[in-house]
RODO-661320 format. One record per residue: x, y, z negated of N, C-alpha, C in turn; residue in three letters; residue number from 1. Coordinates in nm, 4 decimals. Atoms other than C-alpha are relative to their C-alpha. Last residue first. Layout:
N
[rec [X; Y; Z]; [X; Y; Z]; [X; Y; Z]; "ALA"; NUM]
...
***
This chain:
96
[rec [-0.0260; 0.1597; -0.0613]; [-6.7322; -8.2705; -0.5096]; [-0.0431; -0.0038; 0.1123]; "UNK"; 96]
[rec [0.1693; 0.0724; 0.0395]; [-6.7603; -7.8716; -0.5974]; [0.0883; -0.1563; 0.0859]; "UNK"; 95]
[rec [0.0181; 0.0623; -0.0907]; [-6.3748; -7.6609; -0.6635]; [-0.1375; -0.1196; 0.0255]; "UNK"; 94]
[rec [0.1413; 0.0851; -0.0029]; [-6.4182; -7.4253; -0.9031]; [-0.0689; -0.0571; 0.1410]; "UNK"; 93]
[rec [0.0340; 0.0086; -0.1857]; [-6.0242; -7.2885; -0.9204]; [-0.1498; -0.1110; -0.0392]; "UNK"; 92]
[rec [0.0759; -0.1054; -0.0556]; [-5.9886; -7.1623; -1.2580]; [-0.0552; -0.0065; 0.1067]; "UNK"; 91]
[rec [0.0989; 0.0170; -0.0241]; [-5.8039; -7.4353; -1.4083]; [-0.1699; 0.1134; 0.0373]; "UNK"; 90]
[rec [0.0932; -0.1454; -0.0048]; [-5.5591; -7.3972; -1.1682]; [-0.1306; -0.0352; -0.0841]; "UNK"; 89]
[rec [0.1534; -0.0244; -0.0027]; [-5.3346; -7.7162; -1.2265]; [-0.0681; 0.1461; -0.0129]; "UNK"; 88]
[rec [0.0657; 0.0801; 0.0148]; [-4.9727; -7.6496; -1.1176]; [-0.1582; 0.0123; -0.0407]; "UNK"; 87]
[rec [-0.0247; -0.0395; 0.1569]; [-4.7795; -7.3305; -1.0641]; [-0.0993; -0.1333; -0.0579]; "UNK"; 86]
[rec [-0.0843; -0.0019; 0.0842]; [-4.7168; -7.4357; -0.7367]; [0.0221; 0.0187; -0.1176]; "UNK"; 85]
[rec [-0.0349; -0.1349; -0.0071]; [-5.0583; -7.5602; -0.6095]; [0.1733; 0.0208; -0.1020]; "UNK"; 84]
[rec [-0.1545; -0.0395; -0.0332]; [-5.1049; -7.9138; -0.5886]; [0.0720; 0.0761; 0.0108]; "UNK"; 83]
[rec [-0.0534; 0.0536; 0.0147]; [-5.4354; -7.9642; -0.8406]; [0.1383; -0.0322; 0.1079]; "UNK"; 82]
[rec [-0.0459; -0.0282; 0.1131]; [-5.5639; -7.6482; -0.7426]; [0.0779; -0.0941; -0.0690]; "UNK"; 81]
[rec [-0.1153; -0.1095; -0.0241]; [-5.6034; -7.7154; -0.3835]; [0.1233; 0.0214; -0.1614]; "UNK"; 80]
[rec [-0.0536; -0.0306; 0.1536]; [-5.8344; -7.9819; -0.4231]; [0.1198; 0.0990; 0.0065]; "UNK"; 79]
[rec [0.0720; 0.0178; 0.0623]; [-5.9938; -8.0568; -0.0898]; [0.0065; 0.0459; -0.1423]; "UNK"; 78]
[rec [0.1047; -0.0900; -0.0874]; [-5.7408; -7.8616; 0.1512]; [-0.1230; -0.0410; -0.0770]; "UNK"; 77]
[rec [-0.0075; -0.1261; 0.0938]; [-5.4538; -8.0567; -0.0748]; [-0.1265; 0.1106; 0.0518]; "UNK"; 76]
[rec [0.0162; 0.0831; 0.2355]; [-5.6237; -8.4239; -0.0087]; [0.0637; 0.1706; -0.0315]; "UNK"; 75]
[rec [0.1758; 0.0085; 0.0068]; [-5.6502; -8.2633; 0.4220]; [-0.0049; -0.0166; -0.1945]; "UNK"; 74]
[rec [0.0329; -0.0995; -0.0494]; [-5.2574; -8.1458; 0.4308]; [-0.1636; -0.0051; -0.0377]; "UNK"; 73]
[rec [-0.0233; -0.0767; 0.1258]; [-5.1893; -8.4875; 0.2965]; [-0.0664; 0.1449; 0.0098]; "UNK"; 72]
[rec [0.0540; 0.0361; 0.1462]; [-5.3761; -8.6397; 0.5466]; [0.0581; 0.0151; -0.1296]; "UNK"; 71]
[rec [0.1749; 0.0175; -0.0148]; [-5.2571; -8.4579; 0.8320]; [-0.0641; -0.0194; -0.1115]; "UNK"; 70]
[rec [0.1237; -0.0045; -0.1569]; [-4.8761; -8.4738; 0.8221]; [-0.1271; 0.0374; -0.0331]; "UNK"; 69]
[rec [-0.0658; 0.0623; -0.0812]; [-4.5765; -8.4160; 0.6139]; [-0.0919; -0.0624; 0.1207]; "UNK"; 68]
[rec [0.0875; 0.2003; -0.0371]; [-4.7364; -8.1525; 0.4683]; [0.1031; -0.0505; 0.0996]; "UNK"; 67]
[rec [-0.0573; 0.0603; -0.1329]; [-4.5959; -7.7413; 0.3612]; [-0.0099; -0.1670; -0.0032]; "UNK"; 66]
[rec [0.0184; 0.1378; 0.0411]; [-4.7414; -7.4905; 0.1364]; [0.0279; -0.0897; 0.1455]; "UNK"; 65]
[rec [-0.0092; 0.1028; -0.1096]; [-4.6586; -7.1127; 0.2152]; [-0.0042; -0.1232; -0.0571]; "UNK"; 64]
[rec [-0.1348; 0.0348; -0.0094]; [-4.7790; -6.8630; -0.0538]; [-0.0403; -0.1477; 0.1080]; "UNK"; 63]
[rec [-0.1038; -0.0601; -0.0554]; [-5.0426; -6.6085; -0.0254]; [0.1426; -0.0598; -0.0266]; "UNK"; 62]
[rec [-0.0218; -0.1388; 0.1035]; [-5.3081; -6.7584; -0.2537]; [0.1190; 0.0520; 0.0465]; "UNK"; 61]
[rec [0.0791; 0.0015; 0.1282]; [-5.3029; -7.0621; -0.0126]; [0.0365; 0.1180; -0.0872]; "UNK"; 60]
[rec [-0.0220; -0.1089; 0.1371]; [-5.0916; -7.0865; 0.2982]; [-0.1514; 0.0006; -0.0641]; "UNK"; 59]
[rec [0.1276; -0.0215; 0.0755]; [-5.0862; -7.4335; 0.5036]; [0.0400; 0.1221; -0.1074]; "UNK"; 58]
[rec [0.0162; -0.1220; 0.0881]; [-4.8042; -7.5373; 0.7346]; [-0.1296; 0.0480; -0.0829]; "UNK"; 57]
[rec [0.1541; -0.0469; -0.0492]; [-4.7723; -7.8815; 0.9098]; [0.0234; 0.1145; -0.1418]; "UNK"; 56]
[rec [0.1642; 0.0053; 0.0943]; [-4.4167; -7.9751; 0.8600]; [-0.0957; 0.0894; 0.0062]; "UNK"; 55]
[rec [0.0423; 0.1383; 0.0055]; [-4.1271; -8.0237; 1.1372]; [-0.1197; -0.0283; -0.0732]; "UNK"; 54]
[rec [0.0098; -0.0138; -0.1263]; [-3.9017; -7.7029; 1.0904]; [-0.1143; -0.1058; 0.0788]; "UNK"; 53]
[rec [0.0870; -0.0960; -0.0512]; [-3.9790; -7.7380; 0.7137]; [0.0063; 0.0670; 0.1631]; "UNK"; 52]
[rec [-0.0919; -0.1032; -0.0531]; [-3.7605; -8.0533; 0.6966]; [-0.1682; 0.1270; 0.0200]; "UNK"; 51]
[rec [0.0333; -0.0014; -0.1283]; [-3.9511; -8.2500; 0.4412]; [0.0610; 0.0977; 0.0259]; "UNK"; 50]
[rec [-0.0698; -0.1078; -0.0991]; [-3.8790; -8.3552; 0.0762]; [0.0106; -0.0268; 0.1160]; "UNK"; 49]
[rec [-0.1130; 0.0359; -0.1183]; [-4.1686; -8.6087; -0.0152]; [0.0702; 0.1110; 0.0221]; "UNK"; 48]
[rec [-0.0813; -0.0384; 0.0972]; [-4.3832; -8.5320; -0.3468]; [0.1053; -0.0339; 0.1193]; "UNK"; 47]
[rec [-0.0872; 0.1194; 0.0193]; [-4.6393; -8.7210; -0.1458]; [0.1081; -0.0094; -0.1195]; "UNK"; 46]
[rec [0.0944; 0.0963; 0.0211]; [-4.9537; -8.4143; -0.1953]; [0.1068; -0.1568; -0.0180]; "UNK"; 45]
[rec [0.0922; 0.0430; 0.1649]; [-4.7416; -8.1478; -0.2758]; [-0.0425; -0.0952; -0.0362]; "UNK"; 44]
[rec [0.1344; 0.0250; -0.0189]; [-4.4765; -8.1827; 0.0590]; [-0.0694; -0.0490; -0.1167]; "UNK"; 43]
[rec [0.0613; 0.0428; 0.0556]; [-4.1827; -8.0242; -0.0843]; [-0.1055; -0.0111; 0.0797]; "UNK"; 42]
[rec [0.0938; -0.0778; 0.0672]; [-3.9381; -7.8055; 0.1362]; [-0.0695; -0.1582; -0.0177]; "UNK"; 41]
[rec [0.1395; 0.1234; -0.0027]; [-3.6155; -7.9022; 0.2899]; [-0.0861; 0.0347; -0.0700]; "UNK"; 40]
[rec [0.1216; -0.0336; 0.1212]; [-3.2982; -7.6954; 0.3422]; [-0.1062; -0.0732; 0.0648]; "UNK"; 39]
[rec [0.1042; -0.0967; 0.0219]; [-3.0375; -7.8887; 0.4705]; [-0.0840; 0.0523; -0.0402]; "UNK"; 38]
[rec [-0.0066; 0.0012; -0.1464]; [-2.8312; -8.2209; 0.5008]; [-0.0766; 0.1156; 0.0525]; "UNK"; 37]
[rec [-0.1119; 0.0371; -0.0446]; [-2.6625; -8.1433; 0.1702]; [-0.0295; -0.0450; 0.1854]; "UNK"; 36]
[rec [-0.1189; 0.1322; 0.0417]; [-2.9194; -8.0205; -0.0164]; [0.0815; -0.0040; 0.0579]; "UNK"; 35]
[rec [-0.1169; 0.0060; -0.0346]; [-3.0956; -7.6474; -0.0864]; [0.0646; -0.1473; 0.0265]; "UNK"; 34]
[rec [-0.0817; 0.0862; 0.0314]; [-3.4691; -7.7098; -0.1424]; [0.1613; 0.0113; 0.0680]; "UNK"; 33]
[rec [-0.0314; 0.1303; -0.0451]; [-3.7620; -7.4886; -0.0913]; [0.1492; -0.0362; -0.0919]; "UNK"; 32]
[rec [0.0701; 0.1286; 0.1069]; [-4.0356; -7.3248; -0.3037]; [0.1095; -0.0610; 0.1355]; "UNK"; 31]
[rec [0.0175; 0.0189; -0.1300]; [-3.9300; -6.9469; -0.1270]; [-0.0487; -0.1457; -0.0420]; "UNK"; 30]
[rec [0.0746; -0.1302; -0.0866]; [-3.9107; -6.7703; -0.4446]; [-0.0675; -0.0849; 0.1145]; "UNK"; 29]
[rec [0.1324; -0.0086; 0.0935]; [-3.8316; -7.0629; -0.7198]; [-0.0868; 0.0855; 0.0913]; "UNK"; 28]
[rec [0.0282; -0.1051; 0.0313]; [-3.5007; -7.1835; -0.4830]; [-0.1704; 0.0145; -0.0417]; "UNK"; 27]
[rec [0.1139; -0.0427; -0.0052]; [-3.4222; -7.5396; -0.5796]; [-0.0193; 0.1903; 0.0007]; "UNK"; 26]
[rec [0.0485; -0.0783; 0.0539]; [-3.0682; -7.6890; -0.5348]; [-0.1154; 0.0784; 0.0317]; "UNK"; 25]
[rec [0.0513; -0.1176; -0.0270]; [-3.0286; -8.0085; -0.4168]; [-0.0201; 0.1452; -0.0945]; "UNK"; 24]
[rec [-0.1630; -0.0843; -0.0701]; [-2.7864; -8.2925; -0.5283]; [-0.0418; 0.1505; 0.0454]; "UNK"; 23]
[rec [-0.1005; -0.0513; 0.0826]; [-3.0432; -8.4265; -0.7573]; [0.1077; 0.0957; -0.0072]; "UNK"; 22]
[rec [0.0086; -0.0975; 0.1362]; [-3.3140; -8.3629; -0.5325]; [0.1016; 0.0047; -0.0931]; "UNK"; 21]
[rec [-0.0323; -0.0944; -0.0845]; [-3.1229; -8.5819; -0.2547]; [-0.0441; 0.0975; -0.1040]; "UNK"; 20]
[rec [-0.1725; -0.0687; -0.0062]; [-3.0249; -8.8579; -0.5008]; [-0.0195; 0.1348; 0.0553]; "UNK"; 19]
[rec [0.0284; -0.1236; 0.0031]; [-3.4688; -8.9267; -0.5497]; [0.1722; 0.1133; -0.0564]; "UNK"; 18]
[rec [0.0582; -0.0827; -0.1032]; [-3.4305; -9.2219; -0.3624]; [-0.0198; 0.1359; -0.0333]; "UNK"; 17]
[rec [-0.0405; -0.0268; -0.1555]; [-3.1214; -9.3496; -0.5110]; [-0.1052; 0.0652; 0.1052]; "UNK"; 16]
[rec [-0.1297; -0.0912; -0.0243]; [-3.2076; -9.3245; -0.8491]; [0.0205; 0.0317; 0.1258]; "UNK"; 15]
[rec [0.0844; -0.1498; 0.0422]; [-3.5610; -9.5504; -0.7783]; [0.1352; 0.1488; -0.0294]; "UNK"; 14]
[rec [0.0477; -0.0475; -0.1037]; [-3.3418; -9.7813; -0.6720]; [-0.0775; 0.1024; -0.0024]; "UNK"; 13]
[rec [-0.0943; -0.0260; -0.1330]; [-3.0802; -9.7687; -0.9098]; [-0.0739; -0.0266; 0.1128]; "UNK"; 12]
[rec [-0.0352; -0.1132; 0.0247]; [-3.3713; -9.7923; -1.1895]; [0.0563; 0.0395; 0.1366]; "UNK"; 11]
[rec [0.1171; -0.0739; 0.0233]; [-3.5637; -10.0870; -1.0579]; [0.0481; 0.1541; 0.0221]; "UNK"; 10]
[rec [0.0328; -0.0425; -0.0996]; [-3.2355; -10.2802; -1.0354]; [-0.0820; 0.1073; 0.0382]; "UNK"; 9]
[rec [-0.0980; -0.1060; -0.0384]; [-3.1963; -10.2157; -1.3759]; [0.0317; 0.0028; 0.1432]; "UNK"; 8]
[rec [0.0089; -0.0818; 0.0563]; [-3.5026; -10.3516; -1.4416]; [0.0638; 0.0978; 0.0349]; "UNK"; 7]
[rec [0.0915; -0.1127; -0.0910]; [-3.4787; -10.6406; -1.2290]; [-0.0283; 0.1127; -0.0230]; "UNK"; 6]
[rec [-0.0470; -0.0101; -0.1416]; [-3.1815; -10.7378; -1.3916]; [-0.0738; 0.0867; 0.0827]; "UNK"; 5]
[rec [-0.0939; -0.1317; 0.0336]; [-3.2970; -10.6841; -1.7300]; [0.0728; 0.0163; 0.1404]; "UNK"; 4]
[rec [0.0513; -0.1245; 0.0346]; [-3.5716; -10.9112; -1.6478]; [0.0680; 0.1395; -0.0204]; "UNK"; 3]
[rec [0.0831; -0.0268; -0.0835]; [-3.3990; -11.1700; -1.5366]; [-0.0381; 0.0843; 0.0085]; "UNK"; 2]
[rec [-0.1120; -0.0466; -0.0782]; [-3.1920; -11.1762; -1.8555]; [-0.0440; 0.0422; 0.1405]; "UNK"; 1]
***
């Protein structure tokens, strides 16, 4: 019983943080996020919606990519291909 508690706790918290995507609508052109307190764009590397007035900018194959700070910005600047919008590149021959 415990268990089903924490469980379904589990859920309704995890629900609740990702309410704002639910409520958002996604444009495919521009990669941001319609919600309710504004548009917000995807940082790749957290999966965090971020105000794009506010996030470190980075273009790649001619589209805008957007960090919530530094060290995300740096983990997509190493591997690009694994956060890119169309997901894995395996074309991109990135060296260790």
């Amino acid at each position: 019983m415990k268990l089903a508690i924490a469980v379904a706790l589990g859920v309704l918290f995890l629900a609740g943080c990702s309410s704002e995507r639910a409520f958002g609508a996604y444009n495919w052109s521009t990669h941001t996020w319609n919600t309710p307190e504004g548009t917000k764009v995807e940082d790749r590397v957290s999966r965090k919606l971020i105000d794009p007035k506010t996030a470190l900018k980075f273009e790649y194959l001619g589209e805008i990519y957007y960090f919530e700070n530094q060290f995300d910005l740096e983990m997509f600047y190493r591997d690009p291909g694994t956060y890119n919008y169309h997901g894995y590149d395996p074309n991109y021959a990135g060296g260790p």
